[in-house]
N, C-alpha and C positions, 0 to 999 in steps of 0.2 A: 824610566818607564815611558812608551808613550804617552798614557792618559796623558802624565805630570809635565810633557812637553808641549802636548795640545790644551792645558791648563793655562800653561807658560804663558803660549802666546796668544791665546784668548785674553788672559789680565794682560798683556800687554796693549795689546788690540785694544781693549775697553778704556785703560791711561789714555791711552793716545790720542780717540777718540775726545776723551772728556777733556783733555788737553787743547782739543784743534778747537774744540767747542767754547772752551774761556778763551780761546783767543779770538774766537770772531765775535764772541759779546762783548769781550773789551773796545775790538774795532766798531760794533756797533755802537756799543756804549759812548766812543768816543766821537764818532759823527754825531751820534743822538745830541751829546752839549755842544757842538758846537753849531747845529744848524738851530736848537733853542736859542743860543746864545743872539746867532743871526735875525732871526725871528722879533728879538727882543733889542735889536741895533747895538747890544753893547759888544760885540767877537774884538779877541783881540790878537789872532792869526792873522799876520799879512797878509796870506795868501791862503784864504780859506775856499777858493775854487780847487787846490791843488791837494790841499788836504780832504776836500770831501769827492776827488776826480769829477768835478760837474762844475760846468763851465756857470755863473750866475751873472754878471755884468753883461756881456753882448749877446744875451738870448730873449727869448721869450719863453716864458714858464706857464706852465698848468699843472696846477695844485689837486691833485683827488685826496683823499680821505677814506679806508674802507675800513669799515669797524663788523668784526662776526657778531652775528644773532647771538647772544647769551643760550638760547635754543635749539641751536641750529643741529641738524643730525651728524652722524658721523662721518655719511657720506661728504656733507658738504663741510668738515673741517681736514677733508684730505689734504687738501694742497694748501700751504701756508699762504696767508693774504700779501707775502712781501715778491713772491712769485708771480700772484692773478694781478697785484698791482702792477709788473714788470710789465706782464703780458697786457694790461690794460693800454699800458702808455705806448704799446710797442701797437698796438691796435690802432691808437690815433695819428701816429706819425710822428712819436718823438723819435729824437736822435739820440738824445740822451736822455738817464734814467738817474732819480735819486731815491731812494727807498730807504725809510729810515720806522724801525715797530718804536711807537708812542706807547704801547704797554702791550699785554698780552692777547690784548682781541681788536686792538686799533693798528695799526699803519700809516705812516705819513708819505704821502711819493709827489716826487715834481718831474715831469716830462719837459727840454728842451728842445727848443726850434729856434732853426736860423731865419726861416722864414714863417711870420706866424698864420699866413693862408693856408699853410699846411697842417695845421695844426686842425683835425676832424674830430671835435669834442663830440661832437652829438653822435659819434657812432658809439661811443661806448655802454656797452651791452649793459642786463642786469647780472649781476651776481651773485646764485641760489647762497640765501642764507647769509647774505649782507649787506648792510647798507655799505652805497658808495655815493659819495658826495663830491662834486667837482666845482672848481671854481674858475674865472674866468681868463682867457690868457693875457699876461701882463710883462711888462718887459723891464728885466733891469733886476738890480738885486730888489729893488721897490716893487718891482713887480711880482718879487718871489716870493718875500712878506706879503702884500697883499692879494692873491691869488691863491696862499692859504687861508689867510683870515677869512675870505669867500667861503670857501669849503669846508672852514670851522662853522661859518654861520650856517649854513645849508644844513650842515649834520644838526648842528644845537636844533633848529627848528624843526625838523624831518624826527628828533630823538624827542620832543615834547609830547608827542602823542602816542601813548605805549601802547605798542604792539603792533606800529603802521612800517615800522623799519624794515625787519625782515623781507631781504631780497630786492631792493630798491635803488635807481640811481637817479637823484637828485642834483641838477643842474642850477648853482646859486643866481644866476638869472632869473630863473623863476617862482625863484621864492624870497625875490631880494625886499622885495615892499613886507613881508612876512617878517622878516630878519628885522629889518629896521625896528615896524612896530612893536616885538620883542626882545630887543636888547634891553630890556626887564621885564622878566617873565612872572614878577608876582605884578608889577604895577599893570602888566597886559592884562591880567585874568583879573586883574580889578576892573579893568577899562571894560572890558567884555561882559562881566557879572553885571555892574551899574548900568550899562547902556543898553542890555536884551533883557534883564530881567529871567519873569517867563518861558519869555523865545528864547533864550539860551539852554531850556534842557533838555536836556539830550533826547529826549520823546519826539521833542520838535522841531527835526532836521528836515521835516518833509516844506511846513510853513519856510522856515529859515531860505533855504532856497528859494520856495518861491519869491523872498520877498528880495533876493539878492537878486535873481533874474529881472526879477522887475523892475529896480532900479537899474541896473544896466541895458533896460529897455527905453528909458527913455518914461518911466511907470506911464507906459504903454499896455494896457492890459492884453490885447489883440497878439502882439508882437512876445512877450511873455509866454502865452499861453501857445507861440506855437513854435516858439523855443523847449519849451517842457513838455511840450507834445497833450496837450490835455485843452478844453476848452474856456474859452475867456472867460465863465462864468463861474469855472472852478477859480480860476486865478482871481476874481473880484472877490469871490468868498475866502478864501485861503486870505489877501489882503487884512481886509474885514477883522477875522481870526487875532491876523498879527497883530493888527490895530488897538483891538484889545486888549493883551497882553502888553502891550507897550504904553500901552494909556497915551497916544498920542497917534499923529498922523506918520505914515513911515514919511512922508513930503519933505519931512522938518528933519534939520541938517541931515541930509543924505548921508552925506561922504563918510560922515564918523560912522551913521548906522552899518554902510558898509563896511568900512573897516572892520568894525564890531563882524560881522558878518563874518568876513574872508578871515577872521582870527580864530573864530571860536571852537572851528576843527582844531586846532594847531595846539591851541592853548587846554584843549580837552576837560572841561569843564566837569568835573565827578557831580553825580548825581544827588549825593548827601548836602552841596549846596543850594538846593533849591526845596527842601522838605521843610523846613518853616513856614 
């Protein structure tokens, strides 16, 4: 009977399907351990450029990282992250592509270049409904390792502050002094808690700034206050403010207070900390 042939080959159709499908997870699966492996110095493929087709010794690399919003709408999980990663890299000028999914809502991709002046990181766009995190170009299989480990770090601190991810591209340049002072993120949020006190809660983002401006003014009250756009006499009071909250002068070791400062977005301080 008809129907039972157009049955037929409907179950056929859907085997074959689910057949083409474990075979390209298996391929994936199997680039996935071995570019871990790489990452991790120990691969034990001779020739593991020719097994993952991407050239890694005579090139230069740039590592992105694009992770979906847990959130994100339906529109923006139409097209799979291993694709907009393709089209990312094909964006900046690589020549070649490695695109490897880390799990269900992560992606790992490396862009190669011969030449790495070609290489146009800062054009890459944002992408609705994901963080994307890039790392810097680096040459050599050393450079493919660390040009992720960049892009790891960029996400881990861009992923500390919930709910700033979504739709974001974060460039590990600039937020590499971030990275550093958090390669321990409870000893950071202790560093932060001890050193603002007060001024670390979250009411007190207006004072915080000011008092970050002002030390990179040179605690210039004048130059401050027309950085912030408001008048000197707001910025000595605001000072003042902090002053008290800190039980000290902000004068006294600057550098940590800022640090303290440029963290304490990052490290996102919950409010229940400071109700004592």
């Amino acid at each position: 009977m008809p129907w039972d042939e157009e049955w037929i080959s409907l179950a056929c159709s859907a085997a074959y399907a689910a057949e083409e499908q474990a075979w390209l997870t298996s391929i994936d699966g199997s680039r996935g351990e071995l570019v871990r492996a790489l990452l991790r110095g120990d691969h034990a493929v001779l020739d593991p450029a020719k097994a993952l087709r991407y050239e890694l010794v005579n090139r230069t690399h740039v590592s992105l990282i694009l992770r979906r919003d847990a959130h994100a709408d339906g529109d923006e999980e139409s097209e799979g992250l291993d694709r907009v990663a393709a089209k990312l890299l094909t964006c900046i000028g690589a020549t070649a592509h490695l695109v490897i999914p880390s799990d269900e809502r992560e992606v790992w991709a490396w862009g190669g270049f011969t030449d790495p002046r070609s290489a146009a990181v800062r054009s890459i766009p944002v992408v609705p409904g994901a963080l994307v995190t890039v790392g810097r170009p680096a040459r050599g299989l050393d450079g493919f390792r660390a040009t992720h480990e960049e892009a790891k770090a960029a996400a881990r601190v861009t992923l500390y502050s919930a709910g700033r991810a979504r739709g974001r591209t974060v460039f590990f340049e600039d937020v590499r002094l971030a990275a550093l002072l958090t390669s321990d993120p409870e000893r950071a949020q202790s560093f932060v808690r001890d050193e603002l006190g007060a001024l670390g809660h979250p009411r007190e983002s207006l004072l915080r700034e000011t008092v970050r401006v002002y030390l990179e003014c040179n605690c210039s009250p004048a130059t401050a206050a027309a950085r912030l756009d408001v008048v000197k006499n707001t910025v000595v009071y605001r000072i003042r403010r902090a002053e008290a909250m800190l039980g000290r002068s902000v004068k006294e070791q600057q550098g940590i207070l800022w640090a303290a400062l440029h963290l304490v977005d990052i490290v996102d301080p919950v409010e229940s900390q400071f109700s004592a």
